[in-house]
Every structure is written in C-alpha cells, then in structure tokens.
LUMPA-929968 format. One record per residue (C-alpha): residue number from 1; residue in three letters; y, z, x. Coordinates in nm, 2 decimals. Example, Ala and Ser with C-alpha at 12.3 -4.5 7.8 and 13.67 -1.06 7.14 Angstrom:
LUMPA-929968
PT  resi  resn       v       w       u
PT     1   ALA   -0.45    0.78    1.23
PT     2   SER   -0.11    0.71    1.37
end
This chain:
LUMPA-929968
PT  resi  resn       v       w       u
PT     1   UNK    0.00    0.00    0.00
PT     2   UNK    0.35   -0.14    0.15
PT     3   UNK    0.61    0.08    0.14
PT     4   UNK    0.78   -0.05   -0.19
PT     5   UNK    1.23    0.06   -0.12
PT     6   UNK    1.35   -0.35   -0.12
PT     7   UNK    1.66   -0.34   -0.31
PT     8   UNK    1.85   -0.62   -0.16
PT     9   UNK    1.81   -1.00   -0.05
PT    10   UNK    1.90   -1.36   -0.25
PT    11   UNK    1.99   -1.33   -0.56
PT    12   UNK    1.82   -1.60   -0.80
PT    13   UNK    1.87   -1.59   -1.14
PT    14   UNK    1.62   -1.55   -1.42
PT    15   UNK    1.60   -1.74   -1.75
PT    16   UNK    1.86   -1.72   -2.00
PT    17   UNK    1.61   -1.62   -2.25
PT    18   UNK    1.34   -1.34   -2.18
PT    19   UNK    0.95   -1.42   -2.37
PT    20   UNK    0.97   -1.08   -2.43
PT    21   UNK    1.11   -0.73   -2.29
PT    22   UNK    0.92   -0.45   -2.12
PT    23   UNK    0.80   -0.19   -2.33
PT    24   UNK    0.55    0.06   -2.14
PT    25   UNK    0.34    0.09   -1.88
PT    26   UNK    0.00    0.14   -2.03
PT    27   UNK   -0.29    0.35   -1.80
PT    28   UNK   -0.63    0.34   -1.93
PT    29   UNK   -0.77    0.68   -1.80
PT    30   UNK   -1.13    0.87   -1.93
PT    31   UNK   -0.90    1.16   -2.05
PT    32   UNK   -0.60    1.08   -2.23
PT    33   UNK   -0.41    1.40   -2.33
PT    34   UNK   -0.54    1.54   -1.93
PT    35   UNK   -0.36    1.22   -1.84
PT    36   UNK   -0.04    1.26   -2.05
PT    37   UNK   -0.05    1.66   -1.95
PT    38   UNK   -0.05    1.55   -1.58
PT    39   UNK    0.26    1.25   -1.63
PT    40   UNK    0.45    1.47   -1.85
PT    41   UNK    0.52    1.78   -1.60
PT    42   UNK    0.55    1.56   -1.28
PT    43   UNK    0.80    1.35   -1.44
PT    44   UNK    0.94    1.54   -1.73
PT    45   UNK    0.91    1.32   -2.03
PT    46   UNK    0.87    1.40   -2.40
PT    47   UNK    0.61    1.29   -2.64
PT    48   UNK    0.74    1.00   -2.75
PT    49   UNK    0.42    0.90   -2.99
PT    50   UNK    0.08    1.03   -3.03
PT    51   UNK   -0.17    0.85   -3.19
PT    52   UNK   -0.47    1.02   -3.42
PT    53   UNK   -0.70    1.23   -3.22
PT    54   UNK   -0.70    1.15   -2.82
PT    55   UNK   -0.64    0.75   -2.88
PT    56   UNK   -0.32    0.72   -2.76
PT    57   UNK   -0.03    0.92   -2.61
PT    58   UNK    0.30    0.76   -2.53
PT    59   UNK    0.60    0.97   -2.29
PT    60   UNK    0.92    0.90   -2.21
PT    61   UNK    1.05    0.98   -1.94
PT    62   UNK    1.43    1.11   -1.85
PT    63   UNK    1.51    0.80   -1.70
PT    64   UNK    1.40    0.57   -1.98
PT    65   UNK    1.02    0.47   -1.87
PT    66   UNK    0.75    0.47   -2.14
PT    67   UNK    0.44    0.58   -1.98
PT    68   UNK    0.14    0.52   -2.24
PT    69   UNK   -0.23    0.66   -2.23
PT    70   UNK   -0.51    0.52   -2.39
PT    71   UNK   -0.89    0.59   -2.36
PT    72   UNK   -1.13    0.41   -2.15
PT    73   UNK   -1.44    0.61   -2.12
PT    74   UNK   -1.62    0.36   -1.85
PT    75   UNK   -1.29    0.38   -1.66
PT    76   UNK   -1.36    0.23   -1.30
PT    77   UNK   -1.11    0.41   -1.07
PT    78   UNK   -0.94    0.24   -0.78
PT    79   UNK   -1.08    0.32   -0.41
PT    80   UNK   -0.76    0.23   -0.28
PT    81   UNK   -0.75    0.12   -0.03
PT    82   UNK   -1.03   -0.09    0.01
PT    83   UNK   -1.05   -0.42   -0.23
PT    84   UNK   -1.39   -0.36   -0.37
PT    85   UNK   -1.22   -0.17   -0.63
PT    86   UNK   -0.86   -0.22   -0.59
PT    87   UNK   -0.56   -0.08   -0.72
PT    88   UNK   -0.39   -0.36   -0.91
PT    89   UNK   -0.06   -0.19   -1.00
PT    90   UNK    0.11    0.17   -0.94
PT    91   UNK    0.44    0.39   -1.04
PT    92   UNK    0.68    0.41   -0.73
PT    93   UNK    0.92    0.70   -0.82
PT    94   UNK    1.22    0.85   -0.64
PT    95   UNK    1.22    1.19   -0.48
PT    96   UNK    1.49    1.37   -0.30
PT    97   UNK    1.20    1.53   -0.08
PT    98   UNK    0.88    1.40   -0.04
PT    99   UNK    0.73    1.70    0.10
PT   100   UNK    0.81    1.95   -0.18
PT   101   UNK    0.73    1.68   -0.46
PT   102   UNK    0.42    1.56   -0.29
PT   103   UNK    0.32    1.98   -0.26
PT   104   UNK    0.42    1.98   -0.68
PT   105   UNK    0.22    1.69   -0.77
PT   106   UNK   -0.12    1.82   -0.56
PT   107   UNK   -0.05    2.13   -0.79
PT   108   UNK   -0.06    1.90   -1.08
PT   109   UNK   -0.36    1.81   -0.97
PT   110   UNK   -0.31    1.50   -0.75
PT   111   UNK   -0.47    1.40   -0.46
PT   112   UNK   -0.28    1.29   -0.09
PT   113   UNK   -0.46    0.94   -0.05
PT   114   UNK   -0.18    0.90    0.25
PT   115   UNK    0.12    1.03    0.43
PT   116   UNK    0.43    0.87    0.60
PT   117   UNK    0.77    1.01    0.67
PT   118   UNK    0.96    0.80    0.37
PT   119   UNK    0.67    0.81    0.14
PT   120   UNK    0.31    0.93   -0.02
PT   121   UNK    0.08    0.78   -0.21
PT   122   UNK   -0.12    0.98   -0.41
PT   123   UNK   -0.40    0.98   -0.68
PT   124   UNK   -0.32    1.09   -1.03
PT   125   UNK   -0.63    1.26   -1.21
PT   126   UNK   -0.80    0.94   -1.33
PT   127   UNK   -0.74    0.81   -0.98
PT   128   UNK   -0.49    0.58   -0.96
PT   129   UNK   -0.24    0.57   -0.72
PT   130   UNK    0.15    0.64   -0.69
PT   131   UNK    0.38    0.67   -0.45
PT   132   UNK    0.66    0.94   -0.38
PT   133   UNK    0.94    0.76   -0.18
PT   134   UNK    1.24    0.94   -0.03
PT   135   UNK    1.55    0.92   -0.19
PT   136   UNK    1.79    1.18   -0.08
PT   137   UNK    2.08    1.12   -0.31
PT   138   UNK    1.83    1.13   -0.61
PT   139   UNK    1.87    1.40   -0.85
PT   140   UNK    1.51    1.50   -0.95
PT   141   UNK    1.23    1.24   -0.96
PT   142   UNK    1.30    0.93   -1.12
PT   143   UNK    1.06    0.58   -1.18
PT   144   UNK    1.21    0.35   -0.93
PT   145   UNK    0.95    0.08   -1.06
PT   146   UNK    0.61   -0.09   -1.13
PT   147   UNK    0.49   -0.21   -0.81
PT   148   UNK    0.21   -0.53   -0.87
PT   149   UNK   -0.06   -0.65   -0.64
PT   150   UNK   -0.06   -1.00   -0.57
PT   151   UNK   -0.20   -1.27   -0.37
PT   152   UNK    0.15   -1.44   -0.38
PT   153   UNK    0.45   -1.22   -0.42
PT   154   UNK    0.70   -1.49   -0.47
PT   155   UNK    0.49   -1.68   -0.75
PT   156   UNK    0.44   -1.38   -0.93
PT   157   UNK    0.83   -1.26   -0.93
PT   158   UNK    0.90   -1.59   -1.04
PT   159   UNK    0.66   -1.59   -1.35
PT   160   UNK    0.76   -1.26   -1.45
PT   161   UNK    1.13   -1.36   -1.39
PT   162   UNK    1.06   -1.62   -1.68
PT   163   UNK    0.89   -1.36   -1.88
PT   164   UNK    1.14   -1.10   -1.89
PT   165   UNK    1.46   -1.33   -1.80
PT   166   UNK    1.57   -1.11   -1.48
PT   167   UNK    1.64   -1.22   -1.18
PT   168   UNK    1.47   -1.21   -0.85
PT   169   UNK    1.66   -0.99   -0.61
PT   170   UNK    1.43   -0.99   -0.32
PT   171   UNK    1.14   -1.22   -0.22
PT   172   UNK    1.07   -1.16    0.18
PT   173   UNK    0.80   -1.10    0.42
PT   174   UNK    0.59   -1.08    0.12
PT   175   UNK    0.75   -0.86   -0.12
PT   176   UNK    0.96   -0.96   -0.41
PT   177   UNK    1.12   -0.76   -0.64
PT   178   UNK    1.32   -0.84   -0.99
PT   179   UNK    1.61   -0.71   -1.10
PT   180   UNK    1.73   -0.55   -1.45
PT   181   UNK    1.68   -0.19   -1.58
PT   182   UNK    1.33   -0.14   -1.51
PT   183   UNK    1.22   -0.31   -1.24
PT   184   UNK    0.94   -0.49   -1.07
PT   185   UNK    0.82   -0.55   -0.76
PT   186   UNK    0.55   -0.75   -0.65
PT   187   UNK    0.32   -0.69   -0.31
PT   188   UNK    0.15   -0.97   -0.15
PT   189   UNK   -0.19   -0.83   -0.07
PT   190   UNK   -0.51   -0.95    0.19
PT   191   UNK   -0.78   -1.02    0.01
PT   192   UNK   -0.66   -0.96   -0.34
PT   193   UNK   -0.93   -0.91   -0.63
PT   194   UNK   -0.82   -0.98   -0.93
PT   195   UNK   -0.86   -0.78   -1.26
PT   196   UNK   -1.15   -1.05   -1.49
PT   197   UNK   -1.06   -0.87   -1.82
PT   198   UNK   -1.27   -0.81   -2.03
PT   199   UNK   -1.54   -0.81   -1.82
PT   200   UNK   -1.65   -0.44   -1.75
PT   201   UNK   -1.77   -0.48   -1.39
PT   202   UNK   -1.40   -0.60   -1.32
PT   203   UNK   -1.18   -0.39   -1.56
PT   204   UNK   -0.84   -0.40   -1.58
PT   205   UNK   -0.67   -0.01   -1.46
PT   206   UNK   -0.31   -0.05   -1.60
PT   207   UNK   -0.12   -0.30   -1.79
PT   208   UNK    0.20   -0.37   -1.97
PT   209   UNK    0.30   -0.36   -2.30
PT   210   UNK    0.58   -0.63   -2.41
PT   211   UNK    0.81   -0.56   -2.74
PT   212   UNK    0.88   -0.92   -2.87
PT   213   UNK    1.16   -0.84   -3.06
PT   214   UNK    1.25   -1.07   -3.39
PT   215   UNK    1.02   -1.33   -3.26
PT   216   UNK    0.68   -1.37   -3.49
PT   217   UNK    0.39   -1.33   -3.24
PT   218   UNK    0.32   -1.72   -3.28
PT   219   UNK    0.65   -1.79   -3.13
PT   220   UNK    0.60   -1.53   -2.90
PT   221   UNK    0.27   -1.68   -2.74
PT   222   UNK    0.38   -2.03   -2.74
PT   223   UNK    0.69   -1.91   -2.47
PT   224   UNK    0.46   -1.69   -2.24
PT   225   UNK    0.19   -1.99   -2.28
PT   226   UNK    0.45   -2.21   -2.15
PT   227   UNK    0.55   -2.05   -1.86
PT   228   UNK    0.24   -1.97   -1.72
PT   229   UNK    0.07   -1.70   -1.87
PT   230   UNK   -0.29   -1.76   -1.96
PT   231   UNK   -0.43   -1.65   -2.35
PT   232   UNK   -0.72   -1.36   -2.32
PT   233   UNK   -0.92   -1.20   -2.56
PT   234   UNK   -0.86   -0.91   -2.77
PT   235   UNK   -0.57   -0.90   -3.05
PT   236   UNK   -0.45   -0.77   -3.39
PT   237   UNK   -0.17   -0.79   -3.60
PT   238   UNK    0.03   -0.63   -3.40
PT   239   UNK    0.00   -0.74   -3.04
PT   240   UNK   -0.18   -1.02   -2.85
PT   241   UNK   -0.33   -1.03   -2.47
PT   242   UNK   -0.27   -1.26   -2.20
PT   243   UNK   -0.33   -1.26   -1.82
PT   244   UNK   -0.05   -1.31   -1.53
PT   245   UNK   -0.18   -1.56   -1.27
PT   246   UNK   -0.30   -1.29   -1.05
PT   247   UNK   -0.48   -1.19   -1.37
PT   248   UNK   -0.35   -0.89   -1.42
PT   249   UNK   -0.36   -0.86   -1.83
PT   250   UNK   -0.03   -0.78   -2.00
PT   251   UNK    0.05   -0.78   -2.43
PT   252   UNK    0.29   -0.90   -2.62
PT   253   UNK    0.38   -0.68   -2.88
PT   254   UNK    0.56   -0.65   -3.26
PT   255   UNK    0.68   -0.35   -3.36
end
C-alpha cells in the first residue's frame, strides 16, 4: 500500500454532467453491527440508517462520509499485502498524530498490518485495511478519501472522472487522484487481481453506492454503460450493479 497524501498536479477537468454522485462506501463484513461498533467510535459518526435485524447499518461521519455495513457471512478477508487475496479498496483518513490514533484504533480492536513515520495501515475487525496518515493541522480524524487498486491509475481516474463529473487533480508515478468533496484516489498496483463478482472464490470486499438523483435507473445505466462501465448481475428496484474496468463492482442507486 503507497502512501496515498497527492493533493496536487495537472488539473483536467471532468465532465460537465456526473452518471451519478457518491453516496457510501459500502463494507461487506461477517458482523455488521461489530463492524459499525468498530467505525462509529474511531471515526465518530452517527447512525445514519439501520436496517431490520443486523442487515444493514449505515454511519455518517462528522466530516460528511457514509460508511455502510452489510452482511456477508463467507466474507474472504484481504491478506494484504500479498495479491492472492488482495485488498481492492481502503479508507485513508487524517490524523494529527499517527502514533496516539494508531494506539486508539488497536484498542478498538484493530490490528498494525504496518508502520511508517507519515502513516499506518491497519486492519479493521473483518480485516480490511486503512491507513492513518499524518496530518498535523487536522483537528480530530477526518476521511481524506477512498483509495482504489488498480492495474492503471490514470484509466481508472479518468473513468470515474466521467462517472462522478470531477476532475482529475493528480495522475503521476502511478497515482491519480480526483477532485471534489469526497475524493478518490487510484493506486496502480503489481500484479493486480481483480474482484470476479459474483463469483465466491473472488468476492468483492467493499464497493460504492451511487445516488442517481432524478434520473430513472434506465437513464442512469445507459450513461455509466456509455462510459465504460460494464453491467453485472444482481438488482432491484432500487439499485443496479456494474463493474469498473478494474472490476471493482459499484451501484447505482434511486432513492
């Protein structure tokens, strides 16, 4: 896992008209309210919406990030870092010192995977990775972003850069990152292995969840069809799943 801090480089604009707008980051995870419990007191989010039972739990956090859980029993947990069972995508979030934050989150109930001066990654409970990066003007721990694994970091900026309409900011040595409220960034990786949603041997860890907005789900499909995204199954009346090109599976949503 590169350190993920870009926040400068060409500017390129995005499209005037984003598919759709980024909703939450969705974890699958074996335990969702141990999941949630573990989210909610290292970031300090509310419950923003709980579904029935222990199907789904959705925070926000201070900062504006919606951080959903829902339950996947088989879960396979990323052995980061080896690319048998890769991470695919992780939280990078701000802290004003890694040491104390990275001590906190172990008494959460993470796990140090490693250890470097501006930043930590570590495990969450259900195993997938973060990273703590030092920010010492922050106040508190904030979500700086969604970091993506790719096997091309500027194709997959510029896709997403047609999905959500936001500019690339950075694209160098590669890393790319897009701009806007909540960003992305995208790290090229050796030997990526893609997500093959639905298939179980190959599931996919986390995803996002796209609000459509006034659009009908029709529409909706026909503009992420058309700029690259690939159809996948699974679907209801309320949302519809597709794949990146690195294959990492992402829905559009109606609300």
């Amino acid at each position: 896992m590169s350190e993920s801090t870009a926040t400068s480089g060409p500017q390129h604009p995005g499209p005037q008209h984003p598919v759709a707008v980024l909703d939450a980051v969705v974890f699958d995870v074996p335990d969702a309210p141990r999941a949630a419990d573990f989210w909610q007191r290292l970031t300090g989010a509310e419950v923003e919406q709980q579904g029935d039972g222990d199907d789904w739990i959705t925070l926000r956090t201070p900062d504006g990030w919606s951080l959903a859980f829902q339950p996947a029993p088989d879960l396979q947990p990323p052995q980061w870092p080896e690319q048998d069972h890769p991470q695919q995508l992780h939280l990078d979030l701000r802290v004003p010192d890694v040491a104390a934050a990275v001590e906190r989150a172990v008494g959460l109930g993470a796990t140090v995977l490693r250890e470097n001066p501006e930043w930590t990654t570590l495990a969450d409970p259900a195993g997938h990775p973060f990273d703590l990066c030092h920010a010492p003007d922050n106040d508190g721990l904030t979500v700086m972003g969604v970091t993506l694994d790719v096997p091309d970091a500027s194709a997959a900026a510029a896709f997403w850069s047609r999905v959500l309409a936001e500019p690339v900011v950075y694209d160098a040595e590669g890393m790319a990152m897009l701009g806007g409220e909540r960003a992305l960034l995208f790290q090229q990786v050796e030997g990526y292995t893609a997500p093959q949603w639905p298939d179980p041997a190959h599931p996919q860890q986390l995803h996002l969840d796209l609000a459509i907005g006034p659009q009908t789900l029709d529409e909706a499909e026909a503009a992420a069809l058309a700029v690259g995204a690939r159809r996948l199954p699974g679907d209801e009346d309320s949302f519809r799943v597709f794949a990146d090109p690195a294959g990492h599976p992402f829905c559009l949503c109606r609300f």
